[in-house]
MIKOL-14597 format. One line per 4 residues: their letters; for each residue x, y, z of C-alpha. Coordinates in nm, 4 decimals. Example, Ala and Ser with C-alpha at 12.3 -4.5 7.8 and 13.67 -1.06 7.14 Angstrom:
2
AS = 1.2300/-0.4500/0.7800 ~ 1.3670/-0.1060/0.7140
//
This chain:
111
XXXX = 14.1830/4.3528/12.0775 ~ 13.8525/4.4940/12.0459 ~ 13.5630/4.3507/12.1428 ~ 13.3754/4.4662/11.7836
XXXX = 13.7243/4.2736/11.6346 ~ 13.6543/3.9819/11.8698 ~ 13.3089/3.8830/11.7919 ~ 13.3733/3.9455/11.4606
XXXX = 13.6331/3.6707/11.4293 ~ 13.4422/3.4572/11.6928 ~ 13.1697/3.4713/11.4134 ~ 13.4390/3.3934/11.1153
XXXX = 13.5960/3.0608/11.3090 ~ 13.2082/2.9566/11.3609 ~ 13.2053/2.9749/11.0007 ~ 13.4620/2.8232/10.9060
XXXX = 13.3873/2.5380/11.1438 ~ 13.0220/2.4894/11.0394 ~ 13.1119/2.5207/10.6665 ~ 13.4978/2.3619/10.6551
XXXX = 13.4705/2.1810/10.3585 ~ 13.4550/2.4867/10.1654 ~ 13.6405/2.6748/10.4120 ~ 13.9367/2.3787/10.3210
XXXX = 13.9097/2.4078/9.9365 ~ 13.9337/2.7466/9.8832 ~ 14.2923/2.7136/10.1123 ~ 14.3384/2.4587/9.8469
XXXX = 14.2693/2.6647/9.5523 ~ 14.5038/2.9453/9.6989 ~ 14.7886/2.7374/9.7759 ~ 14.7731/2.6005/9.4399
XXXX = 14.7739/2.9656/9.2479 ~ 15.0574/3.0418/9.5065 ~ 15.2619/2.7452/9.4073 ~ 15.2160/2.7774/9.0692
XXXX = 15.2947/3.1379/9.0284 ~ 15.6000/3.0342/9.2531 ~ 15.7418/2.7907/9.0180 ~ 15.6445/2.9905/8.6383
XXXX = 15.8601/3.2840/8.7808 ~ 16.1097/3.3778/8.5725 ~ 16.4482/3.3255/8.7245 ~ 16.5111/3.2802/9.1144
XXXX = 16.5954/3.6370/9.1609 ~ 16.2103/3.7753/9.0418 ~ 16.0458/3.5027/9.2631 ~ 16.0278/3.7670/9.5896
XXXX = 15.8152/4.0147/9.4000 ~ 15.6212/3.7530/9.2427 ~ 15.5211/3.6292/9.5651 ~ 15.5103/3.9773/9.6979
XXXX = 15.2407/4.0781/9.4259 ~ 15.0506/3.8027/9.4856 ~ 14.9858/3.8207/9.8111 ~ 14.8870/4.2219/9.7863
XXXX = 14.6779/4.1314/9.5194 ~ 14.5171/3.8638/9.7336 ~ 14.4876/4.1002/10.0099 ~ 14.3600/4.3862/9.8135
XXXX = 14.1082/4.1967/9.6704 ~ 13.9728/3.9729/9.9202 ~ 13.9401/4.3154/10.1187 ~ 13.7917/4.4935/9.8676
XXXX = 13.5629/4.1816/9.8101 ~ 13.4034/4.2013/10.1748 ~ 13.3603/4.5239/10.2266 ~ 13.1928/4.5515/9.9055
XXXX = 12.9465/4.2308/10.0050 ~ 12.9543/4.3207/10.3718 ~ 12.6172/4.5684/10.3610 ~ 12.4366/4.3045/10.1614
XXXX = 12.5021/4.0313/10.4034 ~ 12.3723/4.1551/10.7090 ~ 12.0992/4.3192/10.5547 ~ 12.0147/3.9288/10.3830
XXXX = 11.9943/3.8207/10.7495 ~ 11.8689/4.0711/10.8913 ~ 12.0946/4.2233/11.1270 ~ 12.1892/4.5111/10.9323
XXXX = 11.9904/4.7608/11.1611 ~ 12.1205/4.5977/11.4652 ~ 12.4743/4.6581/11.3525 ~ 12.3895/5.0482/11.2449
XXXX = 12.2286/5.1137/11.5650 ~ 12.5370/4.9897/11.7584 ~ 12.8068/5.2626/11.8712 ~ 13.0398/5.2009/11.6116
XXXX = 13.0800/5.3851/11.3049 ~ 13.0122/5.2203/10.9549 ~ 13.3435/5.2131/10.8729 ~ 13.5123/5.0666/11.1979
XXXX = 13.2480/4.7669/11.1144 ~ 13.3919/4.7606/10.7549 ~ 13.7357/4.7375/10.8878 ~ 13.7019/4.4891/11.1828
XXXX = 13.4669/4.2413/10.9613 ~ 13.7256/4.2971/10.6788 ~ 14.0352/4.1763/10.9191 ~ 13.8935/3.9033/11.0709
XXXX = 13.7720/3.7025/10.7873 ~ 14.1006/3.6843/10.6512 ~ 14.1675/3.3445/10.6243 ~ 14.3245/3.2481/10.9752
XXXX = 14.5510/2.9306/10.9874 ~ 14.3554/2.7455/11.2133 ~ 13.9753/2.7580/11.2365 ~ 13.9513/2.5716/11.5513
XXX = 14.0021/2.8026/11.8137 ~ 14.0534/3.1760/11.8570 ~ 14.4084/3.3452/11.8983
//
């Protein structure tokens, strides 16, 4: 694991710890669109790609979603040119913010 990676999601479970109230209902909110879209498939045989495509399009667009916001939250708090002046590339900061604020099962402790 790389230590950009690492402190990444050290940051994301101190997050998720400091804010876990909202951290907990937006697990909520996601189970419940999973379930739902779980039991409105049509049929038991369509229920795999339903639960395929929702969990791409989850992916895709929580993703999509940070990378998009991830420039305008450093730059809010100010570390922005810290993070540009580091060795790493824009992109490999993109990428390594972008996997580890997935939402992790446990916000406790890091893997």
């Amino acid at each position: 694991m790389t230590p950009l990676f690492r402190a990444f999601l050290a940051r994301s479970f101190a997050l998720q710890r400091r804010y876990f109230t909202d951290y907990a209902l937006g697990l909520l909110v996601k189970v419940f669109f999973f379930t739902a879209i779980l039991y409105t498939s049509q049929g038991y045989s369509a229920r795999p790609a339903y639960v395929a495509g929702f969990l791409l399009w989850y992916l895709a667009a929580h993703l999509l979603a940070r990378m998009a916001n991830f420039f305008l939250e450093e730059a809010y708090l100010g570390t922005l040119g810290r993070l540009l002046a580091s060795p790493h590339s824009p992109a490999a900061l993109v990428v390594a913010l972008s996997l580890a604020y997935l939402e992790w099962p446990c916000p406790g402790s890091l893997p």
